[in-house]
Biopython code that builds the backbone (N, CA, C, O; Angstrom):
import numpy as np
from Bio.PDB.StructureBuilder import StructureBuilder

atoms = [
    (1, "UNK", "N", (2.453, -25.111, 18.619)),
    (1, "UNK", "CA", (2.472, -23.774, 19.161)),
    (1, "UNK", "C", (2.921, -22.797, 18.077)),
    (1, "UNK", "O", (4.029, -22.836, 17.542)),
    (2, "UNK", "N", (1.862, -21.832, 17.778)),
    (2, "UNK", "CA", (2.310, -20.801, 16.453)),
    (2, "UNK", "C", (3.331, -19.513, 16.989)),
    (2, "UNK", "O", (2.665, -18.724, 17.659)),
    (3, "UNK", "N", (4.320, -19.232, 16.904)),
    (3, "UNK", "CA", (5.146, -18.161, 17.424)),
    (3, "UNK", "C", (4.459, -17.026, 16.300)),
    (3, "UNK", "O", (3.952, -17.145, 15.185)),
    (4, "UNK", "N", (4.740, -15.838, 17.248)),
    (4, "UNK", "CA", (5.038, -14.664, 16.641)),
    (4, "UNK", "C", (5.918, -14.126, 16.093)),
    (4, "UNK", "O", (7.095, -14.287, 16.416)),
    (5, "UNK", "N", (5.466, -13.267, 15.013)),
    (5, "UNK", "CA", (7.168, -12.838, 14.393)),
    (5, "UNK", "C", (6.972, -10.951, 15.234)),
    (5, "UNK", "O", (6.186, -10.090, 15.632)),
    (6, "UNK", "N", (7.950, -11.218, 15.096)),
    (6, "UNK", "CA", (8.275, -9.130, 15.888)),
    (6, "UNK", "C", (9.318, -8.777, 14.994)),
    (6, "UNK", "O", (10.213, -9.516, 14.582)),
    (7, "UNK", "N", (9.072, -7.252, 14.657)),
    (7, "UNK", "CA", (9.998, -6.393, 13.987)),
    (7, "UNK", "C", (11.306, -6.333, 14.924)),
    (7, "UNK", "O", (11.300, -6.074, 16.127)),
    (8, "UNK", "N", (12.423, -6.623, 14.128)),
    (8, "UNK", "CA", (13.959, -6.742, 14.644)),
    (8, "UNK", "C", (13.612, -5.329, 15.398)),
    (8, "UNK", "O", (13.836, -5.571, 16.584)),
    (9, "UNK", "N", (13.167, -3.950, 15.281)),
    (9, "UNK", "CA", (13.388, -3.032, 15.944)),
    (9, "UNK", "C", (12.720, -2.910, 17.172)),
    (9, "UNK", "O", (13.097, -2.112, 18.030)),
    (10, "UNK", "N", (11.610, -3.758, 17.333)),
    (10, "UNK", "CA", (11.114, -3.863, 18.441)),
    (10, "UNK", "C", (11.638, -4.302, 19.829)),
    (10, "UNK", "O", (11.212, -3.993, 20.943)),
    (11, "UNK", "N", (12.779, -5.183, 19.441)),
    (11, "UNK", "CA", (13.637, -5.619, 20.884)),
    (11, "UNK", "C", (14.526, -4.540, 21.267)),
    (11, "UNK", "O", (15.016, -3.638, 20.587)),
    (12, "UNK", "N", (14.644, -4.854, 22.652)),
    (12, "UNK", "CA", (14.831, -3.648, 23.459)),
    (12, "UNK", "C", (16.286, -4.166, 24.045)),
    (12, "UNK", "O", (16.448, -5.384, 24.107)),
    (13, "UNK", "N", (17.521, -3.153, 24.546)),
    (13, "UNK", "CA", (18.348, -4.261, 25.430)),
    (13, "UNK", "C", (18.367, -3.450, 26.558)),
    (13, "UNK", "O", (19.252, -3.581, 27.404)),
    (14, "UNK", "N", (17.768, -2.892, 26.624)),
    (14, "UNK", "CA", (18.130, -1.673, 28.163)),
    (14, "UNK", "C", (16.683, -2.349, 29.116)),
    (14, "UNK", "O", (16.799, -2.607, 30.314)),
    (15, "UNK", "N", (15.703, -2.510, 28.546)),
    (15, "UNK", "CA", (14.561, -3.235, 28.941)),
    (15, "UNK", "C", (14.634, -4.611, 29.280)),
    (15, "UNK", "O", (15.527, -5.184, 28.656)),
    (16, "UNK", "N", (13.898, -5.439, 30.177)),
    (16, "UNK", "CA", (13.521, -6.817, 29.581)),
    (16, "UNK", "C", (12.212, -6.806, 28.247)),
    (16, "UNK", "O", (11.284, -6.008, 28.116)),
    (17, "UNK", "N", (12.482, -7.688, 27.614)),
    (17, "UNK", "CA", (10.998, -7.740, 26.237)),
    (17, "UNK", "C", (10.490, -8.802, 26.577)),
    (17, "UNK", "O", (10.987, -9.928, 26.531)),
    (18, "UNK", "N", (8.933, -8.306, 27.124)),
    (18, "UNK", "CA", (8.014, -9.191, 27.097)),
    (18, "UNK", "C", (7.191, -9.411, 25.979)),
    (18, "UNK", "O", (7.602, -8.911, 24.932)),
    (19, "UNK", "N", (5.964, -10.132, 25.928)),
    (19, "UNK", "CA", (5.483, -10.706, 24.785)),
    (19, "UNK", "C", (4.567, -9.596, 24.036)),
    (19, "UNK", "O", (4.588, -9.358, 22.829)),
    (20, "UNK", "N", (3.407, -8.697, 25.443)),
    (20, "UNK", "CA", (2.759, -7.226, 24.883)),
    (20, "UNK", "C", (3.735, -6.793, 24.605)),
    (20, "UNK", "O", (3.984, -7.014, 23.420)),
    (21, "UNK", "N", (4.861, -5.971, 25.359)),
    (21, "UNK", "CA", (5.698, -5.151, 24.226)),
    (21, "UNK", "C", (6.221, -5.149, 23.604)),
    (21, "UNK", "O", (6.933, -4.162, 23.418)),
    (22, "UNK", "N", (6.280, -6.154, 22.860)),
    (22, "UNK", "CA", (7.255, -6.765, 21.487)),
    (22, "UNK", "C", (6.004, -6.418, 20.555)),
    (22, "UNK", "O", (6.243, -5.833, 19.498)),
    (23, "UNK", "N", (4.752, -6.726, 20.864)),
    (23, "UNK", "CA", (3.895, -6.818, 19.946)),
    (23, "UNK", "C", (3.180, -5.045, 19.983)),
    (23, "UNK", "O", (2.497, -4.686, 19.023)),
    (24, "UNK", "N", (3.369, -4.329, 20.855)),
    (24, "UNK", "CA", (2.974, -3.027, 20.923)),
    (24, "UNK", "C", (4.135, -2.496, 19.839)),
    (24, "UNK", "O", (3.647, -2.372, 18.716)),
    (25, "UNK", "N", (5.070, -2.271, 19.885)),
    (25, "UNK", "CA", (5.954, -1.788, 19.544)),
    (25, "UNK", "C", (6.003, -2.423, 18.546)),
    (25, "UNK", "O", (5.500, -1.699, 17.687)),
    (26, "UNK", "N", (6.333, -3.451, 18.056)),
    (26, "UNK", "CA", (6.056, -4.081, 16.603)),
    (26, "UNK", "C", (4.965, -3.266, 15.543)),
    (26, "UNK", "O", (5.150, -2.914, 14.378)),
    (27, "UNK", "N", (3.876, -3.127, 16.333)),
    (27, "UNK", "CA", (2.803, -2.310, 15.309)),
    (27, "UNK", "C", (3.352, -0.735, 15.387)),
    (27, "UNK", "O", (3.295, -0.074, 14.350)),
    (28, "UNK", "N", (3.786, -0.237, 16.381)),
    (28, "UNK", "CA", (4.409, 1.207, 16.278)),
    (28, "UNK", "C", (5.292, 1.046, 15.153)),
    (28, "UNK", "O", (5.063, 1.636, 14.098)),
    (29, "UNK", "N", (6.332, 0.253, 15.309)),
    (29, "UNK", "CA", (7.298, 0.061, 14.233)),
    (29, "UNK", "C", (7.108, 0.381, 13.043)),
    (29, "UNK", "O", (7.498, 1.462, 12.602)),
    (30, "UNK", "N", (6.364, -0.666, 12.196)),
    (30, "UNK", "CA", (5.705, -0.947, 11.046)),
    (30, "UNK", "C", (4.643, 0.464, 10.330)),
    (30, "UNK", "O", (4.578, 0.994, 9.221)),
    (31, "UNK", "N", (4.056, 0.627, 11.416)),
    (31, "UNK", "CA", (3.369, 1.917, 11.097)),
    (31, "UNK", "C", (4.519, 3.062, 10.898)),
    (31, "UNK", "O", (4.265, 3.604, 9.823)),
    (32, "UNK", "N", (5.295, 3.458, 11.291)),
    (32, "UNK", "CA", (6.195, 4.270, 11.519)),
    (32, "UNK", "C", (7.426, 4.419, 10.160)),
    (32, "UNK", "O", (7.981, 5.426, 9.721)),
    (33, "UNK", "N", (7.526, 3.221, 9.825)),
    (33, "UNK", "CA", (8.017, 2.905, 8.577)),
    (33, "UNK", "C", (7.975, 3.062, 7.569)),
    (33, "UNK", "O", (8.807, 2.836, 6.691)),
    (34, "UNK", "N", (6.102, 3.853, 7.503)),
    (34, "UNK", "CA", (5.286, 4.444, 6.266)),
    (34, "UNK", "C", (5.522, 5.800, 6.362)),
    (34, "UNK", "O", (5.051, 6.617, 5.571)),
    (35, "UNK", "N", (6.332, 6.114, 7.428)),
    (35, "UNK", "CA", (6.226, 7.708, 7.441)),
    (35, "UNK", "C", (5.829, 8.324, 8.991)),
    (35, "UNK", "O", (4.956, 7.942, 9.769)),
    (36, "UNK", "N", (6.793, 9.394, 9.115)),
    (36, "UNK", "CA", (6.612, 9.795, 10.578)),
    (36, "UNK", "C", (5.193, 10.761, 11.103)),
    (36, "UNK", "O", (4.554, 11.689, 10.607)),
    (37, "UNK", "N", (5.132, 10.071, 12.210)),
    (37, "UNK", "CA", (3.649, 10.599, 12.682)),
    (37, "UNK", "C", (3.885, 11.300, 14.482)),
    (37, "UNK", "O", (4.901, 11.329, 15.176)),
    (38, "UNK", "N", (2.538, 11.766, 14.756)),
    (38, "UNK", "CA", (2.792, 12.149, 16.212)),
    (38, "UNK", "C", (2.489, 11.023, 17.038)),
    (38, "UNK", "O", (2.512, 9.975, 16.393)),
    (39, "UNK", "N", (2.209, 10.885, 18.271)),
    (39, "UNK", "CA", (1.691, 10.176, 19.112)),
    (39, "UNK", "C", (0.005, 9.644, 19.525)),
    (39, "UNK", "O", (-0.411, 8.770, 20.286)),
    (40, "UNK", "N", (-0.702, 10.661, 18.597)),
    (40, "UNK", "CA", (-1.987, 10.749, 18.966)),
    (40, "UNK", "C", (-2.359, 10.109, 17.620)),
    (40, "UNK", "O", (-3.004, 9.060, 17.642)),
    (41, "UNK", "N", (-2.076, 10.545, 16.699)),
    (41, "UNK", "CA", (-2.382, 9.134, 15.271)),
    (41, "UNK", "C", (-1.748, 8.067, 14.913)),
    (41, "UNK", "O", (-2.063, 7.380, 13.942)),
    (42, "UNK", "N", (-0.416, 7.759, 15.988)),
    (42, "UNK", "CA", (0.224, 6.233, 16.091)),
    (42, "UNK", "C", (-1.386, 5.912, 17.104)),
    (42, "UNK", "O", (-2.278, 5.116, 16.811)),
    (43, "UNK", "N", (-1.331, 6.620, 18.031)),
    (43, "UNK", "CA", (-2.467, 5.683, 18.690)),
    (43, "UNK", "C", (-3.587, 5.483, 18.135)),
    (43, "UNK", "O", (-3.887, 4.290, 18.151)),
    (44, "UNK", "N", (-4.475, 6.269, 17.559)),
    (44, "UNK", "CA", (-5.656, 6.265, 16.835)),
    (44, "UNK", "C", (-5.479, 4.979, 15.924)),
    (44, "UNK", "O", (-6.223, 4.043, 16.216)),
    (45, "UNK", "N", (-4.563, 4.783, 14.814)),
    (45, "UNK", "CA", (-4.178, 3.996, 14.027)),
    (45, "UNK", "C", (-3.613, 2.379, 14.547)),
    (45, "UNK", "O", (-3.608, 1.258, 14.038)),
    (46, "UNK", "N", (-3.277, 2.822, 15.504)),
    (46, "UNK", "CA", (-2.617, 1.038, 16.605)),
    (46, "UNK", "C", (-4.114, 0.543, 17.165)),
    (46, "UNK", "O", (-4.523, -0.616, 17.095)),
    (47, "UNK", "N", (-4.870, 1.723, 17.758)),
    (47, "UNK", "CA", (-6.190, 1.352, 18.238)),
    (47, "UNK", "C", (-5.777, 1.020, 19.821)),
    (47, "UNK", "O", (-6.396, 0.213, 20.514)),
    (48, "UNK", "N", (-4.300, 1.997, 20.389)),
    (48, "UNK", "CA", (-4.268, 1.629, 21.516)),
    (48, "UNK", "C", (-4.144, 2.703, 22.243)),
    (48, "UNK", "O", (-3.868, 3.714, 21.597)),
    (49, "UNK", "N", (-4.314, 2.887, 23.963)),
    (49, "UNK", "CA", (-4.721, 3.806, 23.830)),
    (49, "UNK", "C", (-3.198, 4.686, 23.777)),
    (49, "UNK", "O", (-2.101, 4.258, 23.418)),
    (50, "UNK", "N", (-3.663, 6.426, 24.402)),
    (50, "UNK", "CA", (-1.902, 7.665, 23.976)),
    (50, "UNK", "C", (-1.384, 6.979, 24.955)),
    (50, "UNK", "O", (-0.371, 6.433, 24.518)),
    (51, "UNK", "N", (-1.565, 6.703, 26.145)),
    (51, "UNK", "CA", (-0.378, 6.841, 27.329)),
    (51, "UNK", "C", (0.518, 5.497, 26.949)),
    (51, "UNK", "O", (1.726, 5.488, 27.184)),
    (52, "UNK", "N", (-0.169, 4.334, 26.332)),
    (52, "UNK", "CA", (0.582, 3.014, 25.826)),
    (52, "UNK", "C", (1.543, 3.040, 24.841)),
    (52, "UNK", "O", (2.485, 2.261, 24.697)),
    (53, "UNK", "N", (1.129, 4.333, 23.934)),
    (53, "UNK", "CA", (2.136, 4.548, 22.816)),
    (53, "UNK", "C", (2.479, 5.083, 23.082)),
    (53, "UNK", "O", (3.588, 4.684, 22.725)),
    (54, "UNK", "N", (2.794, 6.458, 23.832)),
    (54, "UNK", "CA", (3.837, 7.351, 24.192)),
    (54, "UNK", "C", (4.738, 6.456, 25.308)),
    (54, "UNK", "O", (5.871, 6.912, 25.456)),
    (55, "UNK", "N", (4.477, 5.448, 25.990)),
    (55, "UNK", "CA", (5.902, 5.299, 26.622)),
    (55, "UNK", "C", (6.394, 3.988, 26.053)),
    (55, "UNK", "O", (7.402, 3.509, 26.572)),
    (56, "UNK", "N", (5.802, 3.332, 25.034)),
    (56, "UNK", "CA", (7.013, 2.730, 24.010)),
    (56, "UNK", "C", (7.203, 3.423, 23.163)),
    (56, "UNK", "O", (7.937, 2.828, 22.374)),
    (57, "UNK", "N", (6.909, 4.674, 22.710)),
    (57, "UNK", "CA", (7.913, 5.569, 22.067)),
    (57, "UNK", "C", (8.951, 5.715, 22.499)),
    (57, "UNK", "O", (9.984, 5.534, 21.854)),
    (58, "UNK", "N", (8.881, 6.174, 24.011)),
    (58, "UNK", "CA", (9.635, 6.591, 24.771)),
    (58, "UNK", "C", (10.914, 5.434, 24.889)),
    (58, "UNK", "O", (12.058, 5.698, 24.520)),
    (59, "UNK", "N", (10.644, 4.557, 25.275)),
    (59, "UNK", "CA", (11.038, 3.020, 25.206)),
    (59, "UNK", "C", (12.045, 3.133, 24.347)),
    (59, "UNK", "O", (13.196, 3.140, 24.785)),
    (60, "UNK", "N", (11.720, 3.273, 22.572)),
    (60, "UNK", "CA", (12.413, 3.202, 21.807)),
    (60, "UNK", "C", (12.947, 4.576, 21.678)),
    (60, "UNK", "O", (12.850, 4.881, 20.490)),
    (61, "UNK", "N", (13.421, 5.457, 22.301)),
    (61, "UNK", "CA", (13.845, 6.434, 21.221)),
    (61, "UNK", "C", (14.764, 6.283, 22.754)),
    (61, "UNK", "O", (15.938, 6.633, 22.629)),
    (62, "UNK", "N", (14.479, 5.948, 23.747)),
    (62, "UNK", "CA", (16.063, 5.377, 24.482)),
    (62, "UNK", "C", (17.289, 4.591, 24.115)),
    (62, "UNK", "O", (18.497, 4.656, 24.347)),
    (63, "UNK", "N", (16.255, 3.624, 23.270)),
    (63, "UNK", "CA", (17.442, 2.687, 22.279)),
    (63, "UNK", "C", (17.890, 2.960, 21.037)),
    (63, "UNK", "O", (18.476, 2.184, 20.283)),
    (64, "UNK", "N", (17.523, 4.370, 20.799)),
    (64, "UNK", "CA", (17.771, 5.435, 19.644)),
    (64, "UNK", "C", (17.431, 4.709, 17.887)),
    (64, "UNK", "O", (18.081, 4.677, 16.842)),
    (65, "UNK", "N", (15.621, 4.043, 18.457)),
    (65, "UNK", "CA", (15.317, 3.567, 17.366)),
    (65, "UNK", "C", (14.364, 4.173, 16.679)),
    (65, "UNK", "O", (13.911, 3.753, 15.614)),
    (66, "UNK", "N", (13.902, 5.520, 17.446)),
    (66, "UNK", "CA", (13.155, 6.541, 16.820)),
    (66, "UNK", "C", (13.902, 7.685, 17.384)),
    (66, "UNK", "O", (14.525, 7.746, 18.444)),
    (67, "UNK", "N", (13.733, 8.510, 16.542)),
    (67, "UNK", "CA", (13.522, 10.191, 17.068)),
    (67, "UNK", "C", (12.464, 10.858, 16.902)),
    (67, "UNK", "O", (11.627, 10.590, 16.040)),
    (68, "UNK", "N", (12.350, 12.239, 18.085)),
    (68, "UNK", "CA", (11.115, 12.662, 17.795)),
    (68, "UNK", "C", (11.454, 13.967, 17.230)),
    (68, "UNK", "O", (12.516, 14.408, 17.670)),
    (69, "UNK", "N", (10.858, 14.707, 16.385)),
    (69, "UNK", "CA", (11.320, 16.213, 15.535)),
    (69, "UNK", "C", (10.126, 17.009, 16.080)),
    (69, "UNK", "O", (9.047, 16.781, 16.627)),
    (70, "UNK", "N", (11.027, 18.311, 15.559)),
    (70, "UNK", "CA", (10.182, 19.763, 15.784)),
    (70, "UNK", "C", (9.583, 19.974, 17.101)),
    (70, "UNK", "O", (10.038, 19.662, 18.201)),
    (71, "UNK", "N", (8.339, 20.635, 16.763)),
    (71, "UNK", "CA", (7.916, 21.388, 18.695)),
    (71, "UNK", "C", (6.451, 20.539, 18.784)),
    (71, "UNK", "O", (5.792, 20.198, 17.802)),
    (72, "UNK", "N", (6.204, 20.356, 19.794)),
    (72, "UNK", "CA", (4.610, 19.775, 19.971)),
    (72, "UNK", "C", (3.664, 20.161, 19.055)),
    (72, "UNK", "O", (3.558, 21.291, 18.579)),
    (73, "UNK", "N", (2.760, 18.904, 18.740)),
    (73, "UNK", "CA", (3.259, 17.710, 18.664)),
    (73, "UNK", "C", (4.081, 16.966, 18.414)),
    (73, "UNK", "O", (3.651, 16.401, 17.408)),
    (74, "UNK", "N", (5.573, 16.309, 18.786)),
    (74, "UNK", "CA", (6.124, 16.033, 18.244)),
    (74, "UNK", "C", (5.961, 14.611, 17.227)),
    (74, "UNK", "O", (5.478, 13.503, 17.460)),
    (75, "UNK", "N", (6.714, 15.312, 15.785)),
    (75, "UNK", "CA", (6.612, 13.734, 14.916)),
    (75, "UNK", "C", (7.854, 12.799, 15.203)),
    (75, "UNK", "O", (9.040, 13.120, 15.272)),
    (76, "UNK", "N", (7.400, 11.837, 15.318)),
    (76, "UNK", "CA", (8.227, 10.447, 15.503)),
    (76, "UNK", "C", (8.129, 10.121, 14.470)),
    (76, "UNK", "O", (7.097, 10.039, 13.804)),
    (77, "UNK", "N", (9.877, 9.730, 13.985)),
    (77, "UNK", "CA", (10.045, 8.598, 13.248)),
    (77, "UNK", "C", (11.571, 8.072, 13.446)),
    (77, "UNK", "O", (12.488, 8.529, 14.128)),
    (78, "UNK", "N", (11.488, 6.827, 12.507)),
    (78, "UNK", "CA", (12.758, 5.784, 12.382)),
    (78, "UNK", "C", (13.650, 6.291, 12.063)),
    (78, "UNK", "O", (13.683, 7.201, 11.234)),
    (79, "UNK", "N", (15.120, 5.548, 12.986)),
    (79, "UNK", "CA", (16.398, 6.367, 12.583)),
    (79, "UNK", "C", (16.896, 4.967, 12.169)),
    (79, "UNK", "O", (16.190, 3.977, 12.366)),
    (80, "UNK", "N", (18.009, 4.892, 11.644)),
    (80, "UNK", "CA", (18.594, 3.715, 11.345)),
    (80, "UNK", "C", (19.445, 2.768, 12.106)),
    (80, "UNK", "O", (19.916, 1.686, 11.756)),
    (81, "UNK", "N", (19.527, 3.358, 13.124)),
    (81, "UNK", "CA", (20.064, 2.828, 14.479)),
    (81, "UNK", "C", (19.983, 1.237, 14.347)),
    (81, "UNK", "O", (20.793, 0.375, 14.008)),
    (82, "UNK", "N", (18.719, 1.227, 14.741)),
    (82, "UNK", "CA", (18.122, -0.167, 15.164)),
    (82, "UNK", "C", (18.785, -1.182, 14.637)),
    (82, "UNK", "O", (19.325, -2.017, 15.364)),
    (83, "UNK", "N", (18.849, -1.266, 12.944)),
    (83, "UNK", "CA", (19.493, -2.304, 11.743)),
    (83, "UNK", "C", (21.053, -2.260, 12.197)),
    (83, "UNK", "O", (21.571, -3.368, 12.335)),
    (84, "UNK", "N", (21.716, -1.337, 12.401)),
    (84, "UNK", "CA", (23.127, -0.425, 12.796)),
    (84, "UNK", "C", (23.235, -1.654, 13.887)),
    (84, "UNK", "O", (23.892, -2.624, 13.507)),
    (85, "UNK", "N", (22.716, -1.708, 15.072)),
    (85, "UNK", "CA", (22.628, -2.557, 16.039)),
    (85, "UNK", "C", (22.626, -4.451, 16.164)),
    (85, "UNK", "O", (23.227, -5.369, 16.724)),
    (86, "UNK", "N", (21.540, -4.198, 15.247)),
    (86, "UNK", "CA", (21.485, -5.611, 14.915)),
    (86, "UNK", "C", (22.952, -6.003, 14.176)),
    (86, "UNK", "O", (23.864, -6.651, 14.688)),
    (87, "UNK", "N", (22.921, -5.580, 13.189)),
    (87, "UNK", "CA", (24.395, -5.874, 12.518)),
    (87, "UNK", "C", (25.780, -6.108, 13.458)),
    (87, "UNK", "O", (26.582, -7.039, 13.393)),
    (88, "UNK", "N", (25.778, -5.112, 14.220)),
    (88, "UNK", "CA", (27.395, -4.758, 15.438)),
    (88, "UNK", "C", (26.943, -5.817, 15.843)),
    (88, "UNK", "O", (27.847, -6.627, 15.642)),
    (89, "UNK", "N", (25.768, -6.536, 16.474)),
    (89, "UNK", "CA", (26.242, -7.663, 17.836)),
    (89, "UNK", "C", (25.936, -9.405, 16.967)),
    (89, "UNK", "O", (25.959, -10.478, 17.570)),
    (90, "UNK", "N", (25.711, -9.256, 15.680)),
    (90, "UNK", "CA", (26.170, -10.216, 15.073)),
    (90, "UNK", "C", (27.295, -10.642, 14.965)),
    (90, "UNK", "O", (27.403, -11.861, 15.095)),
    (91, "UNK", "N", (28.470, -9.899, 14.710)),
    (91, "UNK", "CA", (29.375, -9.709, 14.357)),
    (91, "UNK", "C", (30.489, -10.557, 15.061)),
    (91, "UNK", "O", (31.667, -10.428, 14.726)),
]
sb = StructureBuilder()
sb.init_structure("model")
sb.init_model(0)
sb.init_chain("A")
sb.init_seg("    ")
for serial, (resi, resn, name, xyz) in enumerate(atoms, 1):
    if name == "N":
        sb.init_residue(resn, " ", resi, " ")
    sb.init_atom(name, np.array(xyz, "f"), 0.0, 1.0, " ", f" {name:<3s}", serial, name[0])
structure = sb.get_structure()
């Protein structure tokens, strides 16, 4: 059985993480990492459709692993939270 790997920022703890949204959000992630974008060219670029990426945006910027800037459209990108997180509950 081949496992998947998922971006550490993709897990959620306010959520349960299932297997699509580990892997939705995984590609938001990664893309996001190159530089902040809006919602309508994360989707164009994921190839999924807006309403799927806007509410794991949404998703994540509850677990304060994105923020979104300025006025509509807003750009999303990575805060450092996420790593911040991982680290504290190692600990």
């Amino acid at each position: 059985m081949l496992k998947e790997a998922y971006h550490p920022k993709a897990f959620l703890f306010i959520k349960r993480n299932v297997r699509p949204g580990l892997t939705v959000r995984t590609l938001i992630v990664l893309l996001l990492e190159k530089g902040a974008l809006n919602a309508k060219t994360t989707a164009q670029k994921t190839q999924l459709s807006y309403r799927v990426v806007l509410h794991h945006l949404h998703l994540l910027e509850d677990e304060n692993i994105l923020v979104r800037k300025g006025n509509r459209p807003y750009l999303w990108e990575l805060t450092g939270a996420g790593q911040q997180r991982l680290t504290n509950t190692r600990s």
